[in-house]
PDB file of N, CA, C and O in Angstrom:
ATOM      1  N   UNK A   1    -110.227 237.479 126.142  1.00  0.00           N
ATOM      2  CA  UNK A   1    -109.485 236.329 126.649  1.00  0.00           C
ATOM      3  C   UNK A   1    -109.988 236.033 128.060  1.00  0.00           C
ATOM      4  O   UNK A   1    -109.989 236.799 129.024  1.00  0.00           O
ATOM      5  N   UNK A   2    -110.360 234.931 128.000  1.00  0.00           N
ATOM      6  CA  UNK A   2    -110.648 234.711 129.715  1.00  0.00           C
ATOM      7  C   UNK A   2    -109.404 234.394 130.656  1.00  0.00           C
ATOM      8  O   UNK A   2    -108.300 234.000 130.282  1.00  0.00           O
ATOM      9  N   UNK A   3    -109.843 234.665 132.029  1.00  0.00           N
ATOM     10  CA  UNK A   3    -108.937 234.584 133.252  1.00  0.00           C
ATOM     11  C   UNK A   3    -108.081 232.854 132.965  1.00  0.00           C
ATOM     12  O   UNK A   3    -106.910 232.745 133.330  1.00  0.00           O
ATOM     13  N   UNK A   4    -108.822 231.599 132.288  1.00  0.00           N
ATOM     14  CA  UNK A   4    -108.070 230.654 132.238  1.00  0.00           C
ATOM     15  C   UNK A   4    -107.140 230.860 131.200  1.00  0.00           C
ATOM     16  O   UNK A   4    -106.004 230.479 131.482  1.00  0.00           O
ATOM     17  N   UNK A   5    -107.292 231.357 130.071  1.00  0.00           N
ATOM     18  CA  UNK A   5    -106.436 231.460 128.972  1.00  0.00           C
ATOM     19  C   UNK A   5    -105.455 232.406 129.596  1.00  0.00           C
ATOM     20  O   UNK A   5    -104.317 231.939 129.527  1.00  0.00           O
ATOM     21  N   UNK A   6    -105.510 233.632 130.210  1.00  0.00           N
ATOM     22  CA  UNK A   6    -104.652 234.154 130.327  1.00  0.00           C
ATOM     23  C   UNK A   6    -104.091 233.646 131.345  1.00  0.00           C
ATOM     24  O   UNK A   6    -102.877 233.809 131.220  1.00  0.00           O
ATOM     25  N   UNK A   7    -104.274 233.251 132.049  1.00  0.00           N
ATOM     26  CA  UNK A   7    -103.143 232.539 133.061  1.00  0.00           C
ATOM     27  C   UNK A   7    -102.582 231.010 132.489  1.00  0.00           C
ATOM     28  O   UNK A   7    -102.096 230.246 133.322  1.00  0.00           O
ATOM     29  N   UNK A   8    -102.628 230.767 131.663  1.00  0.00           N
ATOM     30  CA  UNK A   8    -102.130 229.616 131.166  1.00  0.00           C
ATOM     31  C   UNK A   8    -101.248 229.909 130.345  1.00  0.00           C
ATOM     32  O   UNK A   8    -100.358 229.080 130.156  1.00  0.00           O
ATOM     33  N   UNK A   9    -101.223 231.694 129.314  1.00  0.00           N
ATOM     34  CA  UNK A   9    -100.469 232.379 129.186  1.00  0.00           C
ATOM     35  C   UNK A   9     -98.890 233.048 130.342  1.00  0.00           C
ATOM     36  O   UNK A   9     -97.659 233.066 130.373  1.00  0.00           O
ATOM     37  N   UNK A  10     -99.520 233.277 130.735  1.00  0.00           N
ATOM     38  CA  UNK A  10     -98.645 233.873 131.528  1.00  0.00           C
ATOM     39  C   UNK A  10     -98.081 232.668 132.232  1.00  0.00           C
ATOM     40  O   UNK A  10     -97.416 233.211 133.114  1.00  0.00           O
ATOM     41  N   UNK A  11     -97.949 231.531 132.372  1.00  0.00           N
ATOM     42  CA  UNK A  11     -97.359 230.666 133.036  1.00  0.00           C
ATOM     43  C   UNK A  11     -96.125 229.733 131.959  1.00  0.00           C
ATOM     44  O   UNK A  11     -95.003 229.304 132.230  1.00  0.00           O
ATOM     45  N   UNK A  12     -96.987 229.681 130.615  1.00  0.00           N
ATOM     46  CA  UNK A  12     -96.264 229.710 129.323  1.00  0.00           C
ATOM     47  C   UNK A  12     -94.906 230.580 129.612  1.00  0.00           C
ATOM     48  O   UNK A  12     -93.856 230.067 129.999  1.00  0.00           O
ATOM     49  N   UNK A  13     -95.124 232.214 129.321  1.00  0.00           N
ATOM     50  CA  UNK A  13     -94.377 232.823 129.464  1.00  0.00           C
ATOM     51  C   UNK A  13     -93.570 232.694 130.045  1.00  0.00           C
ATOM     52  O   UNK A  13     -92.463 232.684 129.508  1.00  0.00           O
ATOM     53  N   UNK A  14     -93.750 232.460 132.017  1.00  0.00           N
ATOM     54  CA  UNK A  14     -93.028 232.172 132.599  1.00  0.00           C
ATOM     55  C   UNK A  14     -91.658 230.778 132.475  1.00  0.00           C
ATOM     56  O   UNK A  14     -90.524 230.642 132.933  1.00  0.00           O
ATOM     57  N   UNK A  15     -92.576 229.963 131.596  1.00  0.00           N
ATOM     58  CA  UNK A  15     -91.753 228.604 131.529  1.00  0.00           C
ATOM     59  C   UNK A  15     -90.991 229.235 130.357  1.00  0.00           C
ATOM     60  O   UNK A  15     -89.956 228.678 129.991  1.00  0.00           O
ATOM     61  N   UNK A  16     -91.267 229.974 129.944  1.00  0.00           N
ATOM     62  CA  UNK A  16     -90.350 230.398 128.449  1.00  0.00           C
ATOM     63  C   UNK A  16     -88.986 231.235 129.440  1.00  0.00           C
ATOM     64  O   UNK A  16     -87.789 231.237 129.155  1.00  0.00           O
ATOM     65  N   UNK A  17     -89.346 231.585 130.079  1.00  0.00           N
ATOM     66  CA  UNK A  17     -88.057 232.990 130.630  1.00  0.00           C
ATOM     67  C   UNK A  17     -87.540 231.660 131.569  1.00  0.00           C
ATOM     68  O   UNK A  17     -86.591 231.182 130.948  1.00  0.00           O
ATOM     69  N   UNK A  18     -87.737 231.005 132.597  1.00  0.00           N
ATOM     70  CA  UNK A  18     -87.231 230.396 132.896  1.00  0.00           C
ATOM     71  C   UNK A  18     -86.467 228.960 132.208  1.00  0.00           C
ATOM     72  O   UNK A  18     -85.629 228.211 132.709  1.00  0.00           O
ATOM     73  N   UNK A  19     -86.777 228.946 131.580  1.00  0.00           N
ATOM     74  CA  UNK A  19     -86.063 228.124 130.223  1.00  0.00           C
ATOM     75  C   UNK A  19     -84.906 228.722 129.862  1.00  0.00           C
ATOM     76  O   UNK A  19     -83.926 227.984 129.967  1.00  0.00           O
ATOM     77  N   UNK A  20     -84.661 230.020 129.397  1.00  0.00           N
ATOM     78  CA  UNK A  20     -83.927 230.886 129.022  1.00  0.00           C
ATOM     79  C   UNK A  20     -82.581 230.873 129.779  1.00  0.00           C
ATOM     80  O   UNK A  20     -81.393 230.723 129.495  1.00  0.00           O
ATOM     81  N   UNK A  21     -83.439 231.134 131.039  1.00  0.00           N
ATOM     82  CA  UNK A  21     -82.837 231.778 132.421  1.00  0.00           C
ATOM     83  C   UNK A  21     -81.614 230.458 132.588  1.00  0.00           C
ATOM     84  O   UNK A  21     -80.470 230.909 132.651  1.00  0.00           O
ATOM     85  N   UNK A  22     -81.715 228.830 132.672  1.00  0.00           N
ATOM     86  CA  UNK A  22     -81.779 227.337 133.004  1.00  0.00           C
ATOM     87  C   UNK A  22     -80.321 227.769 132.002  1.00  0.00           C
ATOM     88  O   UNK A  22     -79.210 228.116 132.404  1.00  0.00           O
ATOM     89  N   UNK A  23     -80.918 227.560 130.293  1.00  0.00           N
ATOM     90  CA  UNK A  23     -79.777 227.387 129.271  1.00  0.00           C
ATOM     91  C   UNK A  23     -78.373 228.863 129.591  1.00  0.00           C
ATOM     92  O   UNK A  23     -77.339 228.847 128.924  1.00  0.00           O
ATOM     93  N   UNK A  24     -78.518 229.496 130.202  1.00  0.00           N
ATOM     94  CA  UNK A  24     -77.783 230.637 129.910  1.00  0.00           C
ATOM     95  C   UNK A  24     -76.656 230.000 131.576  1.00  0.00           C
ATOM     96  O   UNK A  24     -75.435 229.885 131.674  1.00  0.00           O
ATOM     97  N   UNK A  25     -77.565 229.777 132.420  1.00  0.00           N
ATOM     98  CA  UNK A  25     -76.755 229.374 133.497  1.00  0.00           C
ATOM     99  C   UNK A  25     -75.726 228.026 133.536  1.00  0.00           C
ATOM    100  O   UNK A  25     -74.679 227.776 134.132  1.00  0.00           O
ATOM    101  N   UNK A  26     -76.687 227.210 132.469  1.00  0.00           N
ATOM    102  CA  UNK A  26     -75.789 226.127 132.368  1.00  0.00           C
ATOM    103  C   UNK A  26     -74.713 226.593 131.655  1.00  0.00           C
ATOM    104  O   UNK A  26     -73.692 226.889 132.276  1.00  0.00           O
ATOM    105  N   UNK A  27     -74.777 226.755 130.035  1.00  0.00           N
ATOM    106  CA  UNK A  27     -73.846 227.924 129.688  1.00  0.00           C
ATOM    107  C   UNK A  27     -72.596 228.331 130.234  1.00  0.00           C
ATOM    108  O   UNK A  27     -71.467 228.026 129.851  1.00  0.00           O
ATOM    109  N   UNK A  28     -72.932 229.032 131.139  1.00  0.00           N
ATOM    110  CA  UNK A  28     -71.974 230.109 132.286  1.00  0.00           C
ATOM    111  C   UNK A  28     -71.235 228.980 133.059  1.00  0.00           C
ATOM    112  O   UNK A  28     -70.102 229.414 133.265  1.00  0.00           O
ATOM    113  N   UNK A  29     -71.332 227.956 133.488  1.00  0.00           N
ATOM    114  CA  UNK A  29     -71.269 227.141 134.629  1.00  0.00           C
ATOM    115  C   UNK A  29     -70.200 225.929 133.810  1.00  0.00           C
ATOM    116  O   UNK A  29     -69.495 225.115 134.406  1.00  0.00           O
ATOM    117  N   UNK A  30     -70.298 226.056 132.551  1.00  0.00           N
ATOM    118  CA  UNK A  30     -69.362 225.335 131.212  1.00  0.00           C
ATOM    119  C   UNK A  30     -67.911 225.184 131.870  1.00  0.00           C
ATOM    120  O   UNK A  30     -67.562 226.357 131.995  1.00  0.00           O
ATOM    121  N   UNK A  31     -66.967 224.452 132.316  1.00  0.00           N
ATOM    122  CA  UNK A  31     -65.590 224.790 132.731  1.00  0.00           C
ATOM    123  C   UNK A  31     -65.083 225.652 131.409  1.00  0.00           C
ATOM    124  O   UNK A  31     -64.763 226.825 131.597  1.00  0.00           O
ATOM    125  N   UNK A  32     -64.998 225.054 129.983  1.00  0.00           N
ATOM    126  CA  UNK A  32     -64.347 225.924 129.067  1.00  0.00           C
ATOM    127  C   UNK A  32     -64.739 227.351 129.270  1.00  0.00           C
ATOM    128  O   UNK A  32     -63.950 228.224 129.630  1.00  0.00           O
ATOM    129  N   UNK A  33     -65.936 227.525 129.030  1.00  0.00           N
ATOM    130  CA  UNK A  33     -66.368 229.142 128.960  1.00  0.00           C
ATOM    131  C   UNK A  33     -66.044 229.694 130.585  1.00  0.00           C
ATOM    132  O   UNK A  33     -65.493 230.772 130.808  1.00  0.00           O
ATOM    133  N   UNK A  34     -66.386 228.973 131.394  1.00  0.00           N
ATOM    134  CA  UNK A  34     -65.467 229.654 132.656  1.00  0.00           C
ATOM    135  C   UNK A  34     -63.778 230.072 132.237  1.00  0.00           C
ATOM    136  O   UNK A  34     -63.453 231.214 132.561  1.00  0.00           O
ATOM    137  N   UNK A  35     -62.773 229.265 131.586  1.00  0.00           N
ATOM    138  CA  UNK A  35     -61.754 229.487 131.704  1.00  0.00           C
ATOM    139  C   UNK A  35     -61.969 230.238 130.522  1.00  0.00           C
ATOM    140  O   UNK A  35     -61.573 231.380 130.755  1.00  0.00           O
ATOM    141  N   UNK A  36     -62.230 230.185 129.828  1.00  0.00           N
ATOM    142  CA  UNK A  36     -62.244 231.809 128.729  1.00  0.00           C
ATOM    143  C   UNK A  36     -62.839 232.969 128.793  1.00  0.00           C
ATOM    144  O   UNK A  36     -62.865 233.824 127.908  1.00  0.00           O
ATOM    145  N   UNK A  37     -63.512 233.029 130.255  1.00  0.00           N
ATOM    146  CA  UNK A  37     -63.729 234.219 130.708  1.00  0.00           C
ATOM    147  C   UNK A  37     -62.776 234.814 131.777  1.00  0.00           C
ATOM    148  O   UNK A  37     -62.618 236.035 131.778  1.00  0.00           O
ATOM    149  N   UNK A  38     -61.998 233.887 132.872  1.00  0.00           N
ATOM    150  CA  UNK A  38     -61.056 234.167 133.452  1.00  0.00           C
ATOM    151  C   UNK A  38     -59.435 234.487 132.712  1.00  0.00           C
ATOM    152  O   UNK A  38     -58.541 235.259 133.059  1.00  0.00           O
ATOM    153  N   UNK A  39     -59.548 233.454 131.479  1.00  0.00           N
ATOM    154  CA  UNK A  39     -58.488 234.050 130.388  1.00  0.00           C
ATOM    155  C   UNK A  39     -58.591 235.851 129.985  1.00  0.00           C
ATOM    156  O   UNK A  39     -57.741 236.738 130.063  1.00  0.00           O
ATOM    157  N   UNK A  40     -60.259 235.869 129.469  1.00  0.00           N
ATOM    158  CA  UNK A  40     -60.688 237.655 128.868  1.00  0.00           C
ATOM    159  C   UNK A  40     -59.731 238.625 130.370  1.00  0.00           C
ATOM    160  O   UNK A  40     -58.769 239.384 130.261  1.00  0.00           O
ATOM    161  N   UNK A  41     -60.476 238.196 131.644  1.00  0.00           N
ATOM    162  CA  UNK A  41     -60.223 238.890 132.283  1.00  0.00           C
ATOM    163  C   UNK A  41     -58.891 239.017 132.737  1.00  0.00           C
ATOM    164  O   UNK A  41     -58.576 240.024 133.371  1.00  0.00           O
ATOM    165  N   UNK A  42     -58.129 238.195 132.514  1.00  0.00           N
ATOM    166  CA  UNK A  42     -56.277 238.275 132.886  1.00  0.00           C
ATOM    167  C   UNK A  42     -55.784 238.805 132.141  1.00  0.00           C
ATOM    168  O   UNK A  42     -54.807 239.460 132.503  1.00  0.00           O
ATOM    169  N   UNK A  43     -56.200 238.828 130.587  1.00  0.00           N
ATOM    170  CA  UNK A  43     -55.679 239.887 129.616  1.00  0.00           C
ATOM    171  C   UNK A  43     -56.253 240.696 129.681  1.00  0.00           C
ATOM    172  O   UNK A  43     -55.685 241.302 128.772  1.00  0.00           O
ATOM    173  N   UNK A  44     -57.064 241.420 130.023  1.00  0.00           N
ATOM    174  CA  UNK A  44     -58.001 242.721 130.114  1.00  0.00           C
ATOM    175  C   UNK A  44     -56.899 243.291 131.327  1.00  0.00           C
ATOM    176  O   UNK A  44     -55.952 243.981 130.948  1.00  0.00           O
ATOM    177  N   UNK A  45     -57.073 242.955 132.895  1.00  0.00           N
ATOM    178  CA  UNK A  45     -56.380 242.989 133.861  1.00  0.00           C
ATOM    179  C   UNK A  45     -54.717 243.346 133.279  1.00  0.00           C
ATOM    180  O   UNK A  45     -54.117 244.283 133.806  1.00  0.00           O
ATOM    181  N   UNK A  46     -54.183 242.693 132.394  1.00  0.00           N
ATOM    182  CA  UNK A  46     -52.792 242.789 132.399  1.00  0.00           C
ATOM    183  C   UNK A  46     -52.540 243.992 131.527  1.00  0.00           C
ATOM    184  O   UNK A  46     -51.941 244.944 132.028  1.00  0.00           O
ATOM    185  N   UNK A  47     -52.936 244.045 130.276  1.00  0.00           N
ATOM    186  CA  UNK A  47     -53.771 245.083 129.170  1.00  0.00           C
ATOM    187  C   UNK A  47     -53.572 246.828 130.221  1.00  0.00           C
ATOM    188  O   UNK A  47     -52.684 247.679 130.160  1.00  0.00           O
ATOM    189  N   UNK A  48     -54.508 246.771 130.863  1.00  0.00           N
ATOM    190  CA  UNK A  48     -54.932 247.636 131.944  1.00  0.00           C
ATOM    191  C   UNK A  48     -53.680 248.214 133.032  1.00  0.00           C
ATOM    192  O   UNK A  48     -53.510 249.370 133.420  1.00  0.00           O
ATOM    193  N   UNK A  49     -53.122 247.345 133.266  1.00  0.00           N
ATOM    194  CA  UNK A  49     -51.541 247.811 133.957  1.00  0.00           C
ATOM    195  C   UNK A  49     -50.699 248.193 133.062  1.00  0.00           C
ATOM    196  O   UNK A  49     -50.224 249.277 133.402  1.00  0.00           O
ATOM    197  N   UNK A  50     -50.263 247.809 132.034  1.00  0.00           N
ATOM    198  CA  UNK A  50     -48.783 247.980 131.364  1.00  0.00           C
ATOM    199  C   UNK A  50     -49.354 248.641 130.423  1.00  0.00           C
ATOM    200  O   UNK A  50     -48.620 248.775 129.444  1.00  0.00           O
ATOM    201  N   UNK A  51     -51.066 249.427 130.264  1.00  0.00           N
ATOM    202  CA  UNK A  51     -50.924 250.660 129.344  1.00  0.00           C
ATOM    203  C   UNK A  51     -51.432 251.273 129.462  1.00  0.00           C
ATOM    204  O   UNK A  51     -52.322 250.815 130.179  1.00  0.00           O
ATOM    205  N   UNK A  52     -51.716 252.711 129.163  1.00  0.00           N
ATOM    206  CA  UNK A  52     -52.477 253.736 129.671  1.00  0.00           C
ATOM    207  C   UNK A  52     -53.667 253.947 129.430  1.00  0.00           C
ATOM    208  O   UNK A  52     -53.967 252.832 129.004  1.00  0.00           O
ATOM    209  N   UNK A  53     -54.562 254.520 129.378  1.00  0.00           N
ATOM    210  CA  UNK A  53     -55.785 255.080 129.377  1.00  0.00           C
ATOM    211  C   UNK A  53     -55.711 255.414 127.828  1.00  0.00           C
ATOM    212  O   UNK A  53     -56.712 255.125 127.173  1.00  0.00           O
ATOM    213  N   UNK A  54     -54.344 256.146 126.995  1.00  0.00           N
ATOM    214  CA  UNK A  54     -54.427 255.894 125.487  1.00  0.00           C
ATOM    215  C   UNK A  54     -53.679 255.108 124.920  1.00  0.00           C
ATOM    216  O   UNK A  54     -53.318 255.236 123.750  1.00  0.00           O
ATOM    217  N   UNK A  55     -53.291 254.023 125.817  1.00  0.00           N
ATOM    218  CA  UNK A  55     -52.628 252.901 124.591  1.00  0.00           C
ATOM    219  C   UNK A  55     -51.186 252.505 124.487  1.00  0.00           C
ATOM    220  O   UNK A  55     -50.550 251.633 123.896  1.00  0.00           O
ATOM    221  N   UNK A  56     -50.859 253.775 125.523  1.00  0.00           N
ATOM    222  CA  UNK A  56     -49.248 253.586 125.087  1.00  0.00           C
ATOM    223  C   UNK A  56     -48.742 252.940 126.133  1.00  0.00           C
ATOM    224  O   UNK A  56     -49.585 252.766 127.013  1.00  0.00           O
ATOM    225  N   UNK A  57     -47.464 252.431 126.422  1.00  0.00           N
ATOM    226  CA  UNK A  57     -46.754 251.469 127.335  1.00  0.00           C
ATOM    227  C   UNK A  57     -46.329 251.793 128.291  1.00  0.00           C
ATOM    228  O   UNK A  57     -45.234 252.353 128.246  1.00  0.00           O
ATOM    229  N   UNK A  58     -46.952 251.607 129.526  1.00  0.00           N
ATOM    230  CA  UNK A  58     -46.343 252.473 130.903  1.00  0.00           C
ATOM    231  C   UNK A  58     -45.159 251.896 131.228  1.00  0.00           C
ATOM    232  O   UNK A  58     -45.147 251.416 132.361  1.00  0.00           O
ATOM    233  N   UNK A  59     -44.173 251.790 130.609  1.00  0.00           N
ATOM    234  CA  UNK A  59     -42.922 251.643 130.482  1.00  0.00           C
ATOM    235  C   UNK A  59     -42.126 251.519 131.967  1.00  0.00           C
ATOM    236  O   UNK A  59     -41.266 250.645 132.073  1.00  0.00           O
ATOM    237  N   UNK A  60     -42.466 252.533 133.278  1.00  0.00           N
ATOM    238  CA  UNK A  60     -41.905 252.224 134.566  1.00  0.00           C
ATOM    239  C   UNK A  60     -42.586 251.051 135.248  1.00  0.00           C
ATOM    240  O   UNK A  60     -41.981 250.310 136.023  1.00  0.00           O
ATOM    241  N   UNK A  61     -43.685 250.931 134.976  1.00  0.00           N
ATOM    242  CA  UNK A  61     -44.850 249.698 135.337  1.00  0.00           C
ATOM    243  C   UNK A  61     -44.044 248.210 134.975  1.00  0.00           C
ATOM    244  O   UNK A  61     -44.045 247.281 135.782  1.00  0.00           O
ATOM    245  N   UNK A  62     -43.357 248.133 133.634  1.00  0.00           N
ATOM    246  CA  UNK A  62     -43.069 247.050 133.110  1.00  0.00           C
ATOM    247  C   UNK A  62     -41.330 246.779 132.778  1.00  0.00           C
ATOM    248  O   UNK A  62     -40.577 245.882 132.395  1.00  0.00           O
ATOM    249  N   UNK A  63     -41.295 248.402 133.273  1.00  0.00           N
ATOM    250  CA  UNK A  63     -39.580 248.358 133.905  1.00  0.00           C
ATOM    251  C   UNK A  63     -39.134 247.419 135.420  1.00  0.00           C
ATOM    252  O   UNK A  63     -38.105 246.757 135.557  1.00  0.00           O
ATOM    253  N   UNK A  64     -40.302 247.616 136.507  1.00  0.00           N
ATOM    254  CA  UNK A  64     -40.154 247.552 137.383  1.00  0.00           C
ATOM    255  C   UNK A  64     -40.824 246.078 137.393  1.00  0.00           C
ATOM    256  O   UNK A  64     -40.688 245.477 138.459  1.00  0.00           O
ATOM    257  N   UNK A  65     -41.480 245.452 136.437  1.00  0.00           N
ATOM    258  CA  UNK A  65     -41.598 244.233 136.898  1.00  0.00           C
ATOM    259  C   UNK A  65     -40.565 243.179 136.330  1.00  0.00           C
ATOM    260  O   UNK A  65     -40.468 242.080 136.876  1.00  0.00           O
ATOM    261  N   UNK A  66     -39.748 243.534 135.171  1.00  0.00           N
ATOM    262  CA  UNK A  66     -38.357 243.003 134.651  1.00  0.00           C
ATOM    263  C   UNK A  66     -37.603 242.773 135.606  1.00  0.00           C
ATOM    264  O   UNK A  66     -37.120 241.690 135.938  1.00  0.00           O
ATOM    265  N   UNK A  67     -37.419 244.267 136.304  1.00  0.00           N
ATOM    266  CA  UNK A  67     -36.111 244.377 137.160  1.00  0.00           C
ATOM    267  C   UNK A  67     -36.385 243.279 138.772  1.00  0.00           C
ATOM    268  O   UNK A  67     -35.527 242.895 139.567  1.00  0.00           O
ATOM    269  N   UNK A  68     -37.869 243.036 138.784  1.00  0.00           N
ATOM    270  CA  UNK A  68     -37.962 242.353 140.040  1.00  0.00           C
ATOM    271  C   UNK A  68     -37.756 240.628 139.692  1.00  0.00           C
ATOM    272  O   UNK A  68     -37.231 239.820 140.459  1.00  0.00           O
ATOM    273  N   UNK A  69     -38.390 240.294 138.162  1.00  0.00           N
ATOM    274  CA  UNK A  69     -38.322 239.278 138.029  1.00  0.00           C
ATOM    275  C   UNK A  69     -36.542 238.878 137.725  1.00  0.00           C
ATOM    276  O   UNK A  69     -36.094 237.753 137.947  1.00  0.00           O
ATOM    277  N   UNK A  70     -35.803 239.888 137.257  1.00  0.00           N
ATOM    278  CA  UNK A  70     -33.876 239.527 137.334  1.00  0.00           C
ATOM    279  C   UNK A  70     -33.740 239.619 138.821  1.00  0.00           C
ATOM    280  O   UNK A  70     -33.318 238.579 139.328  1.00  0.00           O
ATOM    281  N   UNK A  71     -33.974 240.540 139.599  1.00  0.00           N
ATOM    282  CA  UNK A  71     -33.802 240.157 141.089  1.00  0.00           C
ATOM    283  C   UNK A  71     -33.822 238.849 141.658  1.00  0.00           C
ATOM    284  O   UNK A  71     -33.015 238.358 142.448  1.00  0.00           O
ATOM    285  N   UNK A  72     -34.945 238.300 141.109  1.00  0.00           N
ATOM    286  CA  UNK A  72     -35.627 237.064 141.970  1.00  0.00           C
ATOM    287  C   UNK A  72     -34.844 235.940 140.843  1.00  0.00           C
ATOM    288  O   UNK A  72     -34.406 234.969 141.461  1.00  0.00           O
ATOM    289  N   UNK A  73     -34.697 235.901 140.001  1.00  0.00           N
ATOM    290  CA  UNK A  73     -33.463 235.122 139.112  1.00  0.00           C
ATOM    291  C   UNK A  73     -32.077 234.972 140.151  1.00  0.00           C
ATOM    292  O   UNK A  73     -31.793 233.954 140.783  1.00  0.00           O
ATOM    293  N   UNK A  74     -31.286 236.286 140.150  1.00  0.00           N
ATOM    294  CA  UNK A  74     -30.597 236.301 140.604  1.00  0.00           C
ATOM    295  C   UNK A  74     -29.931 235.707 141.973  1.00  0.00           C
ATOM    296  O   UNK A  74     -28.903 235.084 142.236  1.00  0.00           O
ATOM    297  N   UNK A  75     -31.372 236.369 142.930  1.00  0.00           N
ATOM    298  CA  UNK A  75     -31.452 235.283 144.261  1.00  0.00           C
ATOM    299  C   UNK A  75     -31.468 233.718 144.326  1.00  0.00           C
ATOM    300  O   UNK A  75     -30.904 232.858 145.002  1.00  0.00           O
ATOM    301  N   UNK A  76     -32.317 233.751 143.373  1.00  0.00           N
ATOM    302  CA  UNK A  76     -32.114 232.246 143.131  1.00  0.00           C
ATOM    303  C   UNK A  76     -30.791 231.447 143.155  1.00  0.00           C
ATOM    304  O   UNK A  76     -30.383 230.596 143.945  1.00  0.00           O
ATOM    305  N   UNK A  77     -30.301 231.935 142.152  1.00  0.00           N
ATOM    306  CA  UNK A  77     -28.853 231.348 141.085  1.00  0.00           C
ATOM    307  C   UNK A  77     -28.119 231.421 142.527  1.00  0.00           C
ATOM    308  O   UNK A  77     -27.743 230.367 143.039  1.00  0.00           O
ATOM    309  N   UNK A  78     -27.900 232.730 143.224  1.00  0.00           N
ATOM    310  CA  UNK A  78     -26.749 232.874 144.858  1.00  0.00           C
ATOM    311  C   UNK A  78     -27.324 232.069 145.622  1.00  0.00           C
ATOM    312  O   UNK A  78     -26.409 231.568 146.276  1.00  0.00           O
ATOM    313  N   UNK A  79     -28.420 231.568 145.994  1.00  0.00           N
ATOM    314  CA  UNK A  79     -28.854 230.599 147.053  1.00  0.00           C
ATOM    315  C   UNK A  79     -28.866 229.077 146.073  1.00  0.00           C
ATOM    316  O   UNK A  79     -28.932 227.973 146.614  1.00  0.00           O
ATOM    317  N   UNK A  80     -28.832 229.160 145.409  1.00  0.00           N
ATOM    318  CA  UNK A  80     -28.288 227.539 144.561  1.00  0.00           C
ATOM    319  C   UNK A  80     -26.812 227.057 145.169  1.00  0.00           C
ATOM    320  O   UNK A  80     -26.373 226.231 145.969  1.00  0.00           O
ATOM    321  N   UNK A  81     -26.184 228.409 144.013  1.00  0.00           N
ATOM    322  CA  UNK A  81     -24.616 228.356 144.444  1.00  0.00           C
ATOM    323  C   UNK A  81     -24.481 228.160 145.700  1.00  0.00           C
ATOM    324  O   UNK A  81     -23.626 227.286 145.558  1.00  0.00           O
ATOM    325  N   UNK A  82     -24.625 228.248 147.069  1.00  0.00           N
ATOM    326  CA  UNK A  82     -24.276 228.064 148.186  1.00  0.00           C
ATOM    327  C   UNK A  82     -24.636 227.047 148.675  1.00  0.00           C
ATOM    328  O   UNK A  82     -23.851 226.395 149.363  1.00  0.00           O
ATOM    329  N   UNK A  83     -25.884 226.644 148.461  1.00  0.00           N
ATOM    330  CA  UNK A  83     -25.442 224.985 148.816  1.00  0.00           C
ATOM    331  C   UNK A  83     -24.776 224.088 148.421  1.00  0.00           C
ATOM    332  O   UNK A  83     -24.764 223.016 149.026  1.00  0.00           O
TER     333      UNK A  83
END
């Protein structure tokens, strides 16, 4: 192969990976597939708190976020009532 063929190769190549490189970023950059990757990760994230390492329900984790969200109910409803 001569030095022109192969560099006309290898520049091929290059336009091939950067082609690749172009469709995968546009891709990524999609608003839907953005929000269904920030969706994966809020359930992964939430998944990850309220269960353990084998699966089961960290039960004080999701005790304690009940009891804050009736707290903050509650405050509510007494600062309604008073005005």
């Amino acid at each position: 192969m001569s030095d022109t063929a192969r560099i006309e190769a290898d520049i091929e190549a290059a336009r091939k990976r950067l082609e690749v490189t172009v469709n995968e970023l546009a891709y990524r950059a999609q608003p839907k597939v953005i929000v269904q990757r920030q969706v994966r990760s809020l359930k992964l994230r939430f998944d990850e708190a309220t269960h353990t390492p084998d699966g089961e329900l960290r039960v004080e984790r999701v005790g304690a976020v009940v009891a804050a969200a009736v707290a903050a109910i509650v405050l509510i409803a007494v600062v309604r009532r008073r005005r």
